[in-house]
C-alpha atoms as one frame of an Amber mdcrd trajectory, in Angstrom:
protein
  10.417   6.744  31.573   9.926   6.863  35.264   8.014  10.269  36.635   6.332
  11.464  39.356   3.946  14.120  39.058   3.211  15.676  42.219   1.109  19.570
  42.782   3.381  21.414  44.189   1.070  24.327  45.416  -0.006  22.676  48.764
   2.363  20.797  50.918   0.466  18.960  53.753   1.332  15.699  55.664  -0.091
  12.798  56.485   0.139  10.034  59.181   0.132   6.240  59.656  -1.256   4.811
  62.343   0.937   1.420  63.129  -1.106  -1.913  63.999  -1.815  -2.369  67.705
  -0.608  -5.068  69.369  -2.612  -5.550  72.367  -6.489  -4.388  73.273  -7.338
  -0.994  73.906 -10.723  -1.541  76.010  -8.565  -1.096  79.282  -7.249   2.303
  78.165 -10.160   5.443  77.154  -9.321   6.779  73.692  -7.066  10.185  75.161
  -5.074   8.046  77.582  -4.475   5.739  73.833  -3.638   8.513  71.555  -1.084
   9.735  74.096   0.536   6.700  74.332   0.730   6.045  70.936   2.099   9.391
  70.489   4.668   8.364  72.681   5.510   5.434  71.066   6.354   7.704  67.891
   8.992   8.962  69.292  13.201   7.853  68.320  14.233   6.251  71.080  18.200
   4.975  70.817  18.289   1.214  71.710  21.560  -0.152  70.730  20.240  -3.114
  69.301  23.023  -3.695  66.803  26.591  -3.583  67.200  28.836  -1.858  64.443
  29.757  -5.674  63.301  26.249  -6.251  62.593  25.271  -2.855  60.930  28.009
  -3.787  58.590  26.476  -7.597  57.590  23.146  -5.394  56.652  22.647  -5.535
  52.445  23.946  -2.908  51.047  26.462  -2.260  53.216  28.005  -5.424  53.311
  28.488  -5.383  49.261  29.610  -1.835  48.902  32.970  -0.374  48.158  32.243
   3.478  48.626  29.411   4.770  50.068  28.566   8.678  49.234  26.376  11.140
  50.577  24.789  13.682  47.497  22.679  16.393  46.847  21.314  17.027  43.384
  19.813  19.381  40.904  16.787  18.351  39.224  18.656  16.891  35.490  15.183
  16.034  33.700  12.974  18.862  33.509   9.915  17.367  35.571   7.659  18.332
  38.215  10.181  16.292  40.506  13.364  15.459  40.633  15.223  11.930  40.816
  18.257  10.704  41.603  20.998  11.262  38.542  21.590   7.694  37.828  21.684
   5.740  34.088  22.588   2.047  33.571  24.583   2.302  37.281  26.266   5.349
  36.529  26.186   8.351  38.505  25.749  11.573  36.152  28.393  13.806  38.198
  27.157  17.563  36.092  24.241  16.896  38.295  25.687  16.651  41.547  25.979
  19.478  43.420  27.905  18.283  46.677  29.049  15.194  47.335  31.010  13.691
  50.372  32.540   9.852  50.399  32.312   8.537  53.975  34.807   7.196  56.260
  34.805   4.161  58.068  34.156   5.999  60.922  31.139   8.308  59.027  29.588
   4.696  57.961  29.475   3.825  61.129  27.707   6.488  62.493  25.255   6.293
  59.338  24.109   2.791  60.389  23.725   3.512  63.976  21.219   6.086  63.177
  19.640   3.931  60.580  19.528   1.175  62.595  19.704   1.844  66.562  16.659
   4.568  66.384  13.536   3.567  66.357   9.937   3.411  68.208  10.367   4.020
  71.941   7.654   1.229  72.100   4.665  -0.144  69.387   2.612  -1.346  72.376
  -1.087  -0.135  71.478  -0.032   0.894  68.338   2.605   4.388  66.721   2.730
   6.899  64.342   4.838   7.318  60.872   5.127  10.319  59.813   5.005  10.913
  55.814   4.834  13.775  53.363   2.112  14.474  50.707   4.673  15.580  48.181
   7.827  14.117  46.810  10.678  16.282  45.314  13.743  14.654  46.249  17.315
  16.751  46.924  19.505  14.178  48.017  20.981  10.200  48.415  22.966   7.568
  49.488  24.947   5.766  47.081  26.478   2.275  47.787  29.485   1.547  45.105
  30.921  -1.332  43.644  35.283  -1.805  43.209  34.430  -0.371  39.835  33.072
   2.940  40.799  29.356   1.644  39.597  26.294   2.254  41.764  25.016  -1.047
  42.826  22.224   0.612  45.202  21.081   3.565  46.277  18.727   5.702  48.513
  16.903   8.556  47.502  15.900  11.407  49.869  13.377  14.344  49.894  13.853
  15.762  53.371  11.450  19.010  53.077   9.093  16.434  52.116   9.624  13.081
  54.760   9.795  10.403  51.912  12.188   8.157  50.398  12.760   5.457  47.879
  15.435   2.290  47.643  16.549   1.044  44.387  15.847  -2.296  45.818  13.652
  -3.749  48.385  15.909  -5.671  49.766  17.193  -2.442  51.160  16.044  -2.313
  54.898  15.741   1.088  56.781  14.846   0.376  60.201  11.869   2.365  61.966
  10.231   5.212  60.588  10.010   7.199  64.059   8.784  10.768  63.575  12.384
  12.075  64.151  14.521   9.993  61.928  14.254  12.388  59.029  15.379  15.113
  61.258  18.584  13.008  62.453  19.507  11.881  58.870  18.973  15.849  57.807
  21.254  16.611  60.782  23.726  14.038  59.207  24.240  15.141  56.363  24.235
  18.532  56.869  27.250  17.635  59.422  29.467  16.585  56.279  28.737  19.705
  54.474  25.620  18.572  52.304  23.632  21.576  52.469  21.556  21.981  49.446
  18.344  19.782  49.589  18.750  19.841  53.652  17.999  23.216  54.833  14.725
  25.190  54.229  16.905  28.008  52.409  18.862  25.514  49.785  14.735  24.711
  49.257  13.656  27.033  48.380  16.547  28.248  45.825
């Protein structure tokens, strides 16, 4: 049985440092660390068009895509997405929205269209010590089964795809705080507010 054990007295987080792509000896080590700071940042670049968001696995094989928020359904030290053999387990859901075209859309943009304002000299990912996911994305098949999905913990910055094949774009050190913002915009408010937290 899959678990994650996690100690849940401390909550800290920690930082990866991207690989730099170009030598450093011209720049002293402040003048670097502010760059690379900079770097960190979402920038919107409008690399993809909405045609080509859609062509990116799983949206391109889904049927349905929902937005959730869960209770924890196993009695461990962290939660995890209510999902056996495809199914979603619905007494576990506590709010769920189905997206719109239009609401897909605007999911991929952010996905895909924010990233890294630069990764010259190197950037910064920002990642939580903890893991106690709240909420997900689920990508459904014509037959209401879950062929994919994404699992969120937004209090703690981490994530995990039922498949690597599942590409998120950029890590910048606001993209949790946009995809919070997202979801919370469709009426997902447990798992994406400090209050629904700490309930």
């Amino acid at each position: 049985m899959y678990k994650i054990l996690i100690i849940l007295t401390l909550i800290c987080f920690t930082y990866d440092l991207g690989a730099q792509t170009k030598p450093t000896t011209e720049l002293s080590n402040e003048d670097q660390s502010v760059l690379i700071e900079k770097n960190s940042v979402c920038t919107y670049r409008n690399n993809f068009t909405q045609a080509q968001r859609r062509l990116f696995y799983p949206f391109n094989k889904t049927d349905k895509i929902s937005l959730i928020s869960f209770d924890n359904p196993y009695g461990e030290l962290s939660s995890r997405i209510p999902i056996e053999k495809r199914k979603l387990n619905s007494k576990m859901v506590k709010e769920r929205k189905d997206l719109s075209a239009l609401e897909i859309d605007k999911l991929t943009d952010l996905i895909y269209n924010y990233g890294f304002k630069s990764k010259e000299y190197g950037w910064i990912e920002e990642h939580g010590a903890c893991y106690d996911p709240h909420n997900g994305i689920l990508f459904f098949n014509e037959n209401g089964l879950v062929i994919e999905y994404i699992e969120i913990c937004f209090d703690c910055i981490g994530q995990r795809t039922s498949s690597d094949k599942i590409k998120l774009g950029e890590n910048c050190l606001e993209k949790f705080s946009l995809l919070r913002g997202f979801f919370s915009s469709l009426d997902i408010k447990a798992g994406t507010t400090k209050k629904s937290a700490e309930e």
